[in-house]
C-alpha positions as CSV (number, residue, x, y, z in Angstrom):
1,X,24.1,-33.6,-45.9
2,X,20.5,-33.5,-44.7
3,X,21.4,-34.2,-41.5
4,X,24.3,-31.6,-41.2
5,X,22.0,-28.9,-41.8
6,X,19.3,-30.8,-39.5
7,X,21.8,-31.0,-36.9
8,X,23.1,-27.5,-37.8
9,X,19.0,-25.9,-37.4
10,X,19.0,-27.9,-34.0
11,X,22.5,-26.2,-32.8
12,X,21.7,-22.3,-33.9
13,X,18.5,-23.0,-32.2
14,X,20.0,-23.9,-29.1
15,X,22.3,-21.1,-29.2
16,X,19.5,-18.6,-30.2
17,X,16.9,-20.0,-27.0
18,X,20.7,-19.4,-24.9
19,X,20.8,-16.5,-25.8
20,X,17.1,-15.4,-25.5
21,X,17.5,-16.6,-21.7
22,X,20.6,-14.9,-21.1
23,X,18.7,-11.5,-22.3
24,X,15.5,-12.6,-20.4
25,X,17.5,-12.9,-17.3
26,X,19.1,-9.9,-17.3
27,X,15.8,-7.9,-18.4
28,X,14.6,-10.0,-14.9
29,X,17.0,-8.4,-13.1
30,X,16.7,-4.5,-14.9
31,X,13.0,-5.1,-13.7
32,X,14.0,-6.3,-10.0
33,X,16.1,-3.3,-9.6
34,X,12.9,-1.3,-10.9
35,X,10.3,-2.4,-8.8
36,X,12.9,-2.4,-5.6
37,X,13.4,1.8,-6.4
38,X,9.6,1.9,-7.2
39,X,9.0,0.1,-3.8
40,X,10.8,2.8,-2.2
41,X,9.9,5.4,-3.6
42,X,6.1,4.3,-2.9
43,X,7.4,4.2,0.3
44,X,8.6,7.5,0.9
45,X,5.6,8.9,-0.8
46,X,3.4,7.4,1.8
47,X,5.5,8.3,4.6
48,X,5.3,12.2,3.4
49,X,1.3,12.2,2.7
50,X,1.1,10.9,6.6
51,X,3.5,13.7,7.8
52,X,1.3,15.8,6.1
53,X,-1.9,14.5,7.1
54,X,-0.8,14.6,10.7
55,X,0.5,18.1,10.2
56,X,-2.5,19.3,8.8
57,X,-4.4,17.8,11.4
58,X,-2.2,19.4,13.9
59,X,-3.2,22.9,12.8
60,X,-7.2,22.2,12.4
61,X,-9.4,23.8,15.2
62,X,-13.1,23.1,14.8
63,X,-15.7,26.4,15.7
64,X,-14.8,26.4,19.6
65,X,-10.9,26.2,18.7
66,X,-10.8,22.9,19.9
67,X,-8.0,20.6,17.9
68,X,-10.1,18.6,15.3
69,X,-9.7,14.8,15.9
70,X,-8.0,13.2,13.2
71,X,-9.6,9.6,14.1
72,X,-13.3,10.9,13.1
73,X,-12.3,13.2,10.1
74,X,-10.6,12.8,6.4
75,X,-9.4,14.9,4.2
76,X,-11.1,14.7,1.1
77,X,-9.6,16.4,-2.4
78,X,-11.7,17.4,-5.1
79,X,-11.2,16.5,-8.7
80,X,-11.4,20.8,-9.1
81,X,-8.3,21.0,-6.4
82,X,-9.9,22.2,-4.0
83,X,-9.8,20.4,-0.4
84,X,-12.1,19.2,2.0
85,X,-12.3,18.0,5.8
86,X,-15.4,15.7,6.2
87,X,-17.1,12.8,8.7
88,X,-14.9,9.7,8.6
89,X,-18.8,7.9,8.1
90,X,-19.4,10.2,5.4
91,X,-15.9,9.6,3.3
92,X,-17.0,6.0,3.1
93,X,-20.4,6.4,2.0
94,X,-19.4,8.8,-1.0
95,X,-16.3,6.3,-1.7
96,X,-19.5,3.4,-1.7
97,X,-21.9,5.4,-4.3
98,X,-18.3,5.8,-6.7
99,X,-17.6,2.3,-6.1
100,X,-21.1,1.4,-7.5
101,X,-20.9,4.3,-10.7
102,X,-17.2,2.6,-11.2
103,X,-19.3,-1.0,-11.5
104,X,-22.1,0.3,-13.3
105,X,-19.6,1.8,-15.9
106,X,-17.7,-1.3,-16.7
């Protein structure tokens, strides 16, 4: 008798790890099918924001009403929404001084 139920335990064990696979693969692929629509959706995202950028760019004039160069300039938003074009040398030093506050705060 105490190995019936011994070999019982050991069978609805099996069955239950089965199952917990079978659920664990099909979870997988729920969260393969996610990330592929997340991919592309990244994807699409990115492709509009560099429309945009080049469009935006397309419409600057510096003071003389000369196009401005979109090689030496960023666009840099503002955590108030407001929106700024600024030196490509002075994006990165601001983006170095919040890299070091983002260090010092952890």
């Amino acid at each position: 008798v105490a190995a019936q139920k011994c070999r019982k335990r050991k069978l609805n064990a099996i069955l239950n790890l089965e199952e917990d696979v079978c659920n664990l693969q099909t979870q997988k692929e729920s969260l393969k099918k996610e990330h592929s629509q997340c991919s592309k959706s990244i994807n699409q995202i990115k492709e509009k924001l560099n429309n945009l950028y080049h469009d935006i760019f397309s419409r600057l004039r510096d003071d003389q009403g000369r196009p401005v160069n979109p090689r030496q300039y960023v666009i840099q938003p503002s955590s108030n929404g407001s929106v700024f074009i600024i030196p490509k040398h002075l994006a990165k030093s601001e983006q170095k001084q919040d890299n070091r506050k983002e260090q010092k705060q952890k």
